[in-house]
C-alpha positions as CSV (number, residue, x, y, z in Angstrom):
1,X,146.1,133.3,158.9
2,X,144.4,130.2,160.3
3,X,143.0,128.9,156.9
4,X,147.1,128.3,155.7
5,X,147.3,126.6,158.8
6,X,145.2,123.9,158.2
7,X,145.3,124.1,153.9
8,X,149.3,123.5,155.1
9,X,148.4,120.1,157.4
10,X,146.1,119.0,154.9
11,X,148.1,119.4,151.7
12,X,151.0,117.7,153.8
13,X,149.3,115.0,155.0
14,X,148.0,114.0,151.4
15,X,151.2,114.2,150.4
16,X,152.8,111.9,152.6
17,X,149.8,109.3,152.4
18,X,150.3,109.7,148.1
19,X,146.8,110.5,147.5
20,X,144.3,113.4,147.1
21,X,142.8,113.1,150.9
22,X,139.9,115.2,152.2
23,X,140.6,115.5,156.1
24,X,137.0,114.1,158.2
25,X,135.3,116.4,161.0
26,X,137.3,115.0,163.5
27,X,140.4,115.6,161.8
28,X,139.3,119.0,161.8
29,X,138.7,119.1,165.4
30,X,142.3,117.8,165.9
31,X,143.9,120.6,163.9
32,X,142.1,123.6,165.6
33,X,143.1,122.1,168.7
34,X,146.8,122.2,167.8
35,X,146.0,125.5,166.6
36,X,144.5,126.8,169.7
37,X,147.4,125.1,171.9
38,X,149.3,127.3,169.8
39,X,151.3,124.4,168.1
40,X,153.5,125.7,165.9
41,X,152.9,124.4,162.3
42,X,156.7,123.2,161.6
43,X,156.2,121.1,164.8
44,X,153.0,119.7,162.9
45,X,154.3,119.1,159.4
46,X,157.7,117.4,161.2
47,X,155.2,115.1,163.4
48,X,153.4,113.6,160.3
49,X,157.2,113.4,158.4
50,X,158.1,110.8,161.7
51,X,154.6,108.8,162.0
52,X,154.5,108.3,158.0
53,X,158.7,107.1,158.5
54,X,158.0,105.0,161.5
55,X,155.6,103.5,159.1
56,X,157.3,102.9,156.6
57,X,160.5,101.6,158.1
58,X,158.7,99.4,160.4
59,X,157.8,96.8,158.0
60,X,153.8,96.5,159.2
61,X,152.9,99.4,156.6
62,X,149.4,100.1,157.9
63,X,147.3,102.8,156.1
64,X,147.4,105.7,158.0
65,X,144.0,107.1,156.9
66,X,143.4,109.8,159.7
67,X,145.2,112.9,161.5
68,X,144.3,111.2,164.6
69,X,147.4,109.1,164.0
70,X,149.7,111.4,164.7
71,X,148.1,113.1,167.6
72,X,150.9,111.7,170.0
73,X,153.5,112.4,168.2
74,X,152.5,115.8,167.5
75,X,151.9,116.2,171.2
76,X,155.3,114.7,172.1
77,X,157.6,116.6,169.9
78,X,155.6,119.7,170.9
79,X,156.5,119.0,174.6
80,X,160.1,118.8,173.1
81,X,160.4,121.8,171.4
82,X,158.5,123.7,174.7
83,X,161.0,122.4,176.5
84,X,164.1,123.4,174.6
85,X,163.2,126.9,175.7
86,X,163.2,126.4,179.5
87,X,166.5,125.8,181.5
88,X,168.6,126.5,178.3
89,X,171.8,127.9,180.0
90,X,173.0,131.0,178.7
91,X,169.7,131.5,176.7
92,X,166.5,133.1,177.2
93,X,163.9,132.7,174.9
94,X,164.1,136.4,173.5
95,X,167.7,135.8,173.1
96,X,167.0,132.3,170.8
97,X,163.9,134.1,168.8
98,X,166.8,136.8,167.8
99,X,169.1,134.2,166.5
100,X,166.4,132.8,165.0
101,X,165.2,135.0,163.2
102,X,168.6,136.7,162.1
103,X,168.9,132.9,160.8
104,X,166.3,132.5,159.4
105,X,167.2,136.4,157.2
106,X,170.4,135.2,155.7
107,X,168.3,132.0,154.5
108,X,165.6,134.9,152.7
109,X,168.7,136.6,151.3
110,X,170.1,133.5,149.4
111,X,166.8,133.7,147.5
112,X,166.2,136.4,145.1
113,X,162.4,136.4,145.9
114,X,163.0,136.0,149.8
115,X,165.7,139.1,150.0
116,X,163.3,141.9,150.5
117,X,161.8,139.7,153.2
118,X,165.0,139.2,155.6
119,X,164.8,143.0,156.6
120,X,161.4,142.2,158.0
121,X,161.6,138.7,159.5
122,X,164.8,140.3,161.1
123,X,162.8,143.0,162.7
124,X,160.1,140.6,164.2
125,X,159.8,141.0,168.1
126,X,157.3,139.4,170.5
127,X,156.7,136.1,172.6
128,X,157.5,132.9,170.8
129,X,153.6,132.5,169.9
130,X,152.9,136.0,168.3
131,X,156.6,135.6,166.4
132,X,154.8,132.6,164.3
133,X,152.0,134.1,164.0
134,X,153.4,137.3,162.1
135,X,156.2,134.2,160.5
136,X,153.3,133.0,159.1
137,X,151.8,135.9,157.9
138,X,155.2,136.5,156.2
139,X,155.3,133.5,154.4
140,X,152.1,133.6,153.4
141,X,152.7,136.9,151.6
142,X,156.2,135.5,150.3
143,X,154.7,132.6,148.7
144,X,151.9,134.9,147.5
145,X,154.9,136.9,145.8
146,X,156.5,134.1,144.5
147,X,153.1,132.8,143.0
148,X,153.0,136.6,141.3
149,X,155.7,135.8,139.1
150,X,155.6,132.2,138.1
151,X,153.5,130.1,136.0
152,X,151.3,128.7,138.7
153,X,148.7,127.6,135.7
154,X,151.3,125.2,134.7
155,X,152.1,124.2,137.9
156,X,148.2,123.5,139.0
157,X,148.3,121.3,135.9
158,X,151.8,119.2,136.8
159,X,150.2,118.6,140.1
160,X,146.6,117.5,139.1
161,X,148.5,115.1,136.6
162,X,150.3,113.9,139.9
163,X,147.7,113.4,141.7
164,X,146.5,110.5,139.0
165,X,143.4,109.2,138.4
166,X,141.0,111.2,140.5
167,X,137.5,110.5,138.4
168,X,136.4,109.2,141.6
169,X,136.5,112.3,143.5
170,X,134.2,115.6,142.2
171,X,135.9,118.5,141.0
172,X,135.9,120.5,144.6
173,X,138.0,118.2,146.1
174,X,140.4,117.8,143.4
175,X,140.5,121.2,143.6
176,X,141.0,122.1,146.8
177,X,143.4,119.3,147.0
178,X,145.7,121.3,143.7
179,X,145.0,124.5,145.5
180,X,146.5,123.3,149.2
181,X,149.7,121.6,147.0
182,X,150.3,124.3,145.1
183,X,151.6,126.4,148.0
184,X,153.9,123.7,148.7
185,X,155.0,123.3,145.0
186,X,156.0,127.0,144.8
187,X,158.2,127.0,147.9
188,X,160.4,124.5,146.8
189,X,160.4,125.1,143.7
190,X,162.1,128.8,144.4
191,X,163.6,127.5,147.3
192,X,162.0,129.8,149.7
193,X,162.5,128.5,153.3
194,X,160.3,127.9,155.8
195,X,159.6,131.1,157.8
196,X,159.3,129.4,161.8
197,X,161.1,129.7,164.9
198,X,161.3,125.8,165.0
């Protein structure tokens, strides 16, 4: 679904920058754009990771305060990954979205909640775009599981006490900014992987 998409970027990115973060218009505009280029999320989430590191390990430190910062490097590592499919001897991409997703099942069945799910990430078939799309829709109703049998009250709570002192902000984007972590909170806190290709 499109919306865990972008609540996935956005949680992410406020992550990484350490504060509750409410993404502008044009940070919008940037996201549907790598939606509708069919960027895969992964390739997204592992983009901001390198531009936030860079960052960091380059001693300069400069508030990264926009999406728009990692545009190129989203758009380079997406060239990357499109180009791991083509010219890959002895592999065509149906072959490598089989051994991914057979992958990607024993992961699910190391996981008591993600077991049921290996069966049907196993059974996916389709082009490399339309795989995601029903990966996503998988993980979305995995996490959606998982959030059936925890205590995800507690865990909105550990997370707005995380977030610090937000009197600043009004109580929809605090919020929305709990809501888009708490997604993220729940995968690792069962251990659920990552259901993508990449």
């Amino acid at each position: 679904m499109d919306a865990d998409y972008f609540n996935e970027i956005e949680s992410h990115f406020a992550a990484r920058r350490g504060t509750p973060f409410i993404l502008s218009a044009k940070d919008w505009a940037l996201m549907k754009k790598w939606h509708g280029d069919g960027v895969p999320l992964p390739v997204v989430l592992e983009a901001i990771d390198s531009v936030f590191e860079k960052n960091e390990t380059s001693g300069r430190r400069k508030t990264i305060s926009s999406l728009s910062y990692c545009r190129h490097a989203v758009k380079e590592l997406w060239e990357d990954r499109k180009n791991l499919y083509v010219g890959e001897a002895g592999t065509t991409p149906e072959t490598a979205i089989a051994e991914s997703l057979a992958a990607l099942g024993t992961q699910l069945e190391a996981t008591e909640l993600g077991a049921p799910f290996a069966p049907r990430v196993r059974a996916l078939t389709g082009s490399v775009p339309r795989v995601e799309e029903q990966l996503l829709e998988l993980e979305r109703a995995l996490i959606d599981s998982a959030m059936a049998s925890a205590d995800v009250e507690a865990m909105r709570q550990e997370i707005a006490a995380s977030l610090g002192d937000t009197s600043r902000l009004d109580e929809k984007t605090v919020a929305r900014t709990v809501e888009a972590n708490l997604r993220r909170v729940v995968r690792e806190r069962f251990g659920l992987p990552r259901l993508t290709l990449f």
